[in-house]
N, C-alpha and C positions, 0 to 999 in steps of 0.2 A: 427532503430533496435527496433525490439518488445520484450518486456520481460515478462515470463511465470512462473507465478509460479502452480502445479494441484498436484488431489489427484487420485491415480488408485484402482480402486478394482473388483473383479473378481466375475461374476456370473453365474453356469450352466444353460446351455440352457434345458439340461436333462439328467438323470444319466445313459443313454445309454455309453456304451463307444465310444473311436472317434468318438462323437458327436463334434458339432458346442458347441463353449459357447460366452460369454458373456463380453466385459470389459466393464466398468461403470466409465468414468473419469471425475473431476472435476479439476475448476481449476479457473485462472484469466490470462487475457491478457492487455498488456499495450502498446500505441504505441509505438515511438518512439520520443515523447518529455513528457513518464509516463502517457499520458491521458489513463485512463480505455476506452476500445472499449462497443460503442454498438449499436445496431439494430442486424441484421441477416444480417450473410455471408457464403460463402461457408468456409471450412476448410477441407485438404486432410489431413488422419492418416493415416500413415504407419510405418509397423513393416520393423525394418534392425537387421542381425544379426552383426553388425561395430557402433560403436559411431558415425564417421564421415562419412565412406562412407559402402561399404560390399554392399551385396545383398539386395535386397528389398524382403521380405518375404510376406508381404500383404499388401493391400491400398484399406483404403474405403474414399470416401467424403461426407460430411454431414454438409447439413445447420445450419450453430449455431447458437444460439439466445441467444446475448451480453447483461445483462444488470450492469452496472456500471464496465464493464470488466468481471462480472464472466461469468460461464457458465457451464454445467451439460450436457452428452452425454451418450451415450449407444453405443459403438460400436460391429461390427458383425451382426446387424441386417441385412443390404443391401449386404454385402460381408461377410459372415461366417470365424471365426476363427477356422482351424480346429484345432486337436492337433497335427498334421503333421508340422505346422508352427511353432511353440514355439518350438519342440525338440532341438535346435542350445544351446549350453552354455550359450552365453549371447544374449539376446534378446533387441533390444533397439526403442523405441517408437517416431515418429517425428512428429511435425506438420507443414502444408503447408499451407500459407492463401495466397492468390494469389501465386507469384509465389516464395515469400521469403522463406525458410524453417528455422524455429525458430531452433535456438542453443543456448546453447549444445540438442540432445538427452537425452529423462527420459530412464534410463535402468531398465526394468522389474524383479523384484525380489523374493521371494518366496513366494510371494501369488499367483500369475497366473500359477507357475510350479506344485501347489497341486493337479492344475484339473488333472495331470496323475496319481494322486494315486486311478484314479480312476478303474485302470484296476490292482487293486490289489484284488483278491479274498477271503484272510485270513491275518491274524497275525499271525507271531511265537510267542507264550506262551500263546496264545488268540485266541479270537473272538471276532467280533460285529455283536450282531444281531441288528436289525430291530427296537424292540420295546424294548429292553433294555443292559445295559453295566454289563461285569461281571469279574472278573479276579481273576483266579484260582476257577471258578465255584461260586463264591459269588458275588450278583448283587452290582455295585457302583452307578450306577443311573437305575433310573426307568422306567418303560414308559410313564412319565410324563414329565423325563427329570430333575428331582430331586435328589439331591445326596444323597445312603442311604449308601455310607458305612463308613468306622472308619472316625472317625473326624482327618482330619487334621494337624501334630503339630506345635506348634506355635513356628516359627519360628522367631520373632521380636525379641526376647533379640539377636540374630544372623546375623541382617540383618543391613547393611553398604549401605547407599544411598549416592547419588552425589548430588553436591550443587546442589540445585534447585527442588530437589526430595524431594516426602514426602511418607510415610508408607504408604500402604491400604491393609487392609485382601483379600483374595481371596480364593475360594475353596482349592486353593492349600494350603493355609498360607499366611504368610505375603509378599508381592514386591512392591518394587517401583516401584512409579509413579512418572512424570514429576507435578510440582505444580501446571502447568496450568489447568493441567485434572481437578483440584478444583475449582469451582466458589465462588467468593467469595461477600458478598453481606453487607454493610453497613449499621448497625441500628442505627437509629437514638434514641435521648430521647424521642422523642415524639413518638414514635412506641411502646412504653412500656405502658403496661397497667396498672391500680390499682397507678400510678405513687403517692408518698408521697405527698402531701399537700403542697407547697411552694418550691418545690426542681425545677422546671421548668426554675428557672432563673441559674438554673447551682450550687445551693448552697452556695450562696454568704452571704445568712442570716443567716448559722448557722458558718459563719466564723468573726472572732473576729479579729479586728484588735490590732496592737502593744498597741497603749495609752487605748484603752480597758481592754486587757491583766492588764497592768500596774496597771491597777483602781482598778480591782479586786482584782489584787497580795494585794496594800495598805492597801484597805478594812480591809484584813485581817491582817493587822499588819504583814505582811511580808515587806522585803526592797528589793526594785528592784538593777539592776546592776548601775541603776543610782541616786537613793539615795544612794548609798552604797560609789559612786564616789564622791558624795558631802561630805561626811561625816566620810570618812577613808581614811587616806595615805596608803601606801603600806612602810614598812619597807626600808630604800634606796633610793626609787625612788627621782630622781633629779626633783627640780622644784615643785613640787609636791601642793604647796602655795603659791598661792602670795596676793598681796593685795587687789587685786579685784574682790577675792574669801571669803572675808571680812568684813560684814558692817561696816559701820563706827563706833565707838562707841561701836562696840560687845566686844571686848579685851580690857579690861583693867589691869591696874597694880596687881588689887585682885585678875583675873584671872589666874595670873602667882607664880608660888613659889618662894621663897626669892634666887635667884640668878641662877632662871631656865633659863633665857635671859642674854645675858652678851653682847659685843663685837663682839666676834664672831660668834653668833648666828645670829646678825643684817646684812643684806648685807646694808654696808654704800655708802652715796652718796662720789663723790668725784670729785676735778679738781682743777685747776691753772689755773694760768695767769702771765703775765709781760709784763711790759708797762716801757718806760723810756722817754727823755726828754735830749735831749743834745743842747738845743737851748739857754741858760742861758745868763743872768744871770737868778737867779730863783726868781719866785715870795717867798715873807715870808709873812704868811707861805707858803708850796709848797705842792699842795694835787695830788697823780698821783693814779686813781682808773684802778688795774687789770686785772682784772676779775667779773662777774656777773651771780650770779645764784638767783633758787628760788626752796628751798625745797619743795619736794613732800610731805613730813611729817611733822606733829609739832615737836622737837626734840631739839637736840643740835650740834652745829659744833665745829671742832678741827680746828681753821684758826690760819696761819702763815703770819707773813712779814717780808721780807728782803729787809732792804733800803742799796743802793748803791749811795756813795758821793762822786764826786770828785771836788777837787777845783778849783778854779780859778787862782785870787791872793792872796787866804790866805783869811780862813774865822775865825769868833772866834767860842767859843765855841756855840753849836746848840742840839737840842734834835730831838727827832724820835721814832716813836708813828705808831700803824696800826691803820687805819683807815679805819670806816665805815660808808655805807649810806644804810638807810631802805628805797627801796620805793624811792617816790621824797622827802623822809624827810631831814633835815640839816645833815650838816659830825658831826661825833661821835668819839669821841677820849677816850681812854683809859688815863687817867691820874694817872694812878698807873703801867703804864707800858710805860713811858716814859723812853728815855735811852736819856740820859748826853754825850755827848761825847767833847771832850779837842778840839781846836783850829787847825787848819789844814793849811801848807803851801801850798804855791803855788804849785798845780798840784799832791797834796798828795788825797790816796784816803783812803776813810773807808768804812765797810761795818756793818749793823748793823740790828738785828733778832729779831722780838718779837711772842711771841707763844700765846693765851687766847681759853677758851670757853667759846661762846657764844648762850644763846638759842634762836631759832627760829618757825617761826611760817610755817605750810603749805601755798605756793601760795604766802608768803613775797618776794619781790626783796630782796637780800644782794647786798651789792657791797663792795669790798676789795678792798683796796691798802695802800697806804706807807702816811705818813705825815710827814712832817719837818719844825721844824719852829727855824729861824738864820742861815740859809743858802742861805742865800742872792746871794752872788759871787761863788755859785756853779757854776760850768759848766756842771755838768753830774748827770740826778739825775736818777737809774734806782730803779724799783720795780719788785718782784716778790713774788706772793702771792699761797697759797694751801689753801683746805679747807676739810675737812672730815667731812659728817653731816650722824645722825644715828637717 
């Protein structure tokens, strides 16, 4: 199956009446696997007053000459169209290449029915002459062919176009047109003449980058949004400092007003541990270490110990002490915070607390736990230690 797509337009042969005229069609043709046709072939045109079947009203054939499918004809020249054949309502147009007849029929429309206005001899409220146009005795064009009478009015503030349409004036005033009727054509930079001095690269040299920007804001003793960020909290905001926003050494105690830091203004470190020993009898003395930390800060801890004793067969009296170790250094005992406790029978148990602060250093190991010493025939020695450092 071939497929057609053409253009028809009408030309008189001469302004006689019931003369012969003229159709002038264009168009494209496609096989029937879309190749465009070409070289030269015959091709029959005939007029039917039916879309698909009715009478045949005329038939002329004429050699067409294909090139990439299209093609351009004059029909009537070999067989006349008279105006005796068009009078039918609808008139419809078919093409034959060999013996195929392309479908659907083009139906003729009111361009080729104008040639009968040619046996009109006047207008009602008018005339047309020859060499010039008049209405109501005052000429509107010339015989030039020129429009001399009132202007126009403008009808654009009035006028409602459909997508794809764009305004054009016209002798009449304003109508739409389809957007295609506009060609539309693509200038480049380089098509510009006098063009500025450096701007060729698209204008990339007179644009400033961010840390640019920034350089020049400083220059002038202005604060960007980002020294503004280094150097002001925002009222509330959470988090908002920490320590590594800080050099080392910048804040000191002068720094601060007499009781502007306290406790709670410090986020403290913190943690525990417990470790026990139920293998006994126990070494004397008996050291069981906790827990192990290493402050981030130079500072001070709030450590606890709670030693837990049970006996054996009866131990005598013994003391108990927290104990600490720096690092790989020796154990350290608090001897002013020793606790005394009485004699203990068999299977009796005691439990015994001591609280201190201690200061430390940043990056130090601490190590925490319980010490007792005369508790030889324990059986059960448990510790558990806490530490608060700020």
């Amino acid at each position: 199956m071939r497929t057609m797509s053409f253009l028809l337009a009408l030309a008189f042969a001469s302004p006689a009446h019931a003369v012969p005229f003229l159709l002038q069609q264009q168009g494209r043709l496609l096989d029937a696997v879309d190749q465009p046709l070409t070289g030269s072939r015959p091709v029959t045109f005939a007029l039917y007053d039916d879309d698909t079947a009715g009478n045949l009203l005329w038939t002329e054939t004429v050699d067409v000459t294909f090139a990439d499918g299209y093609f351009s004809v004059t029909l009537g020249q070999t067989n006349a169209i008279t105006e005796a054949e068009i009078e039918e309502p609808e008139i419809w147009l078919g093409l034959t290449i060999a013996t195929e007849e392309l479908l659907p029929r083009q139906r003729l429309v009111s361009v080729p029915y104008a040639v009968r206005s040619g046996t009109a001899e006047s207008l009602v409220g008018g005339h047309v002459d020859a060499t010039s146009i008049a209405v109501g005795g005052v000429p509107v064009v010339d015989a030039g062919g020129a429009w001399v009478g009132a202007p126009p009015p403008d009808t654009l503030s009035g006028l409602t176009c459909n997508t794809g349409d764009l305004p054009q004036k016209s002798a009449g005033g304003w109508v739409c047109v389809p957007g295609s009727t506009f060609a539309t054509t693509r200038l480049d930079w380089t098509d510009i003449d006098n063009r500025p001095a450096g701007l060729d690269d698209g204008d990339d040299d007179t644009r400033l980058t961010e840390a640019e920007v920034d350089a020049y804001v400083a220059n002038d003793d202005y604060l960007t949004a980002a020294a503004a960020d280094a150097l002001y909290v925002e009222e509330g905001q959470p988090d908002s400092v920490d320590s590594s926003m800080i050099a080392s050494g910048a804040v000191t105690s002068a720094d601060l007003a007499a009781g502007a830091v306290g406790m709670r203004e410090l986020a403290p470190t913190t943690g525990f541990g417990m470790l026990y020993d139920n293998t006994g009898p126990m070494a004397n003395p008996a050291i069981l270490y906790a827990v192990s930390f290493t402050p981030a800060v130079s500072g001070a801890c709030l450590v606890t110990s709670e030693t837990e004793i049970n006996a054996a067969s009866g131990i005598g009296g013994a003391v108990s002490s927290i104990a600490i170790k720096r690092g790989a250094g020796t154990d350290g005992f608090d001897m002013t915070l020793y606790t005394y406790f009485p004699p203990l029978a068999a299977s009796e148990k005691i439990t015994l607390a001591k609280t201190r602060i201690i200061p430390v250093t940043a990056g130090e190991q601490i190590q925490l736990g319980c010490y007792v010493q005369g508790a030889a025939n324990a059986s059960y020695l448990g510790c558990y230690t806490t530490y608060v450092c700020w």
